[in-house]
DOKOL-512435 format. One record per residue (C-alpha): y, x, z; residue in one letter; residue number from 1; chain. Coordinates in steps of 0.1 Angstrom, whole numbers. Layout:
<pts>
{pt {Y, X, Z}, A, NUM, A};
...
</pts>
This chain:
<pts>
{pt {-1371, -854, 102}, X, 1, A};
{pt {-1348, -878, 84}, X, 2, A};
{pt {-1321, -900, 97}, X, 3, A};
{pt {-1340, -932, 98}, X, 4, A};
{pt {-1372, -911, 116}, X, 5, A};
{pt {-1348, -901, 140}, X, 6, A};
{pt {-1326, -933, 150}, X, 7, A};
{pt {-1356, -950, 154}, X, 8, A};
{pt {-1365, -922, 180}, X, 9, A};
{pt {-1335, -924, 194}, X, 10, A};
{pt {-1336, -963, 198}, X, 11, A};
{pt {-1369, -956, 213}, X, 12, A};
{pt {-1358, -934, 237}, X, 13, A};
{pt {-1325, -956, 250}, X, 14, A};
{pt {-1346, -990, 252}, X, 15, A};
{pt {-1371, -968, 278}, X, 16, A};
{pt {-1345, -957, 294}, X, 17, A};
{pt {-1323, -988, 299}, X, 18, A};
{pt {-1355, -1006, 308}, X, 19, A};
{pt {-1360, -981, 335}, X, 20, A};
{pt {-1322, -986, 347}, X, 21, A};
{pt {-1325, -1024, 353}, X, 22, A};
{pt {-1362, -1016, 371}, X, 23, A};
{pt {-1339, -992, 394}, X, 24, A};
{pt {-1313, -1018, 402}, X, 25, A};
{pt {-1339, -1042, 408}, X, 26, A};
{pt {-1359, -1023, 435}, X, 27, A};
{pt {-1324, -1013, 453}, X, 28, A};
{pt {-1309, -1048, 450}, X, 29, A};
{pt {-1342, -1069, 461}, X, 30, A};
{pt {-1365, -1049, 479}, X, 31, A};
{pt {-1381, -1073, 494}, X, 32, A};
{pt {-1389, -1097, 463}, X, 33, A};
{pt {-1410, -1065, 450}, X, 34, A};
{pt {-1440, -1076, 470}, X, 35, A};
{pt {-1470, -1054, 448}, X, 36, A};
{pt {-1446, -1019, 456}, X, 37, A};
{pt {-1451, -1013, 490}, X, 38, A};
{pt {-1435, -977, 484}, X, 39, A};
{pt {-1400, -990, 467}, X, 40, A};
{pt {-1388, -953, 469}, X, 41, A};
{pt {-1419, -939, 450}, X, 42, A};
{pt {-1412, -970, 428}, X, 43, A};
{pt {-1378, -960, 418}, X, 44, A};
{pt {-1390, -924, 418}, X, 45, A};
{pt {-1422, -934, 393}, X, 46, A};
{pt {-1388, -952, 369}, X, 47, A};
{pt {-1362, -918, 376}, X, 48, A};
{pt {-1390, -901, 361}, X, 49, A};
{pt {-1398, -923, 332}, X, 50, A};
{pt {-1362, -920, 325}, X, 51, A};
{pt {-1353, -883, 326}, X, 52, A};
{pt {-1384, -874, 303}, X, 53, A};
{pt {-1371, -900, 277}, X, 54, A};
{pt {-1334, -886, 280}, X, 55, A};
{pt {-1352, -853, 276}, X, 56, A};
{pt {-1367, -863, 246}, X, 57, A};
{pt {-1337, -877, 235}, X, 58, A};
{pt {-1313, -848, 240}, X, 59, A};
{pt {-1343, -828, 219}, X, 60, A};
{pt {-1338, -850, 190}, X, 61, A};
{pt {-1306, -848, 191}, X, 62, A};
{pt {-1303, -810, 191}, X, 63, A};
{pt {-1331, -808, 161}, X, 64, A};
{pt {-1311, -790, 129}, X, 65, A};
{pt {-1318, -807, 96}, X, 66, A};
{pt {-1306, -781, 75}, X, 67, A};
</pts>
């Protein structure tokens, strides 16, 4: 994989799991103005998820050897 294949992964990766952060901080800070998640912990639950699979993925890329 080159360089350019893999920043582009990489940015990928960090946007999904920034974008899952601010969801986080969002469902803890205004529960209440989150009125279609009735389940606000399986909500921030669904986003931990989303976010430990992309840091996975992430962490994989990173260890790839390009040798």
């Amino acid at each position: 994989m080159n360089d350019r294949l893999r920043e582009a992964l990489a940015l990928k990766y960090k946007g999904i799991i920034a974008s899952a952060e601010v969801n986080i901080r969002v469902y803890l800070n205004n529960p209440v103005g989150i009125g279609e998640h009735a389940d606000i912990v399986g909500a921030i639950d669904e986003q931990i998820e989303i976010a430990v699979n992309a840091q996975e993925k992430l962490d994989y890329i990173k260890s790839l050897s390009y040798t």
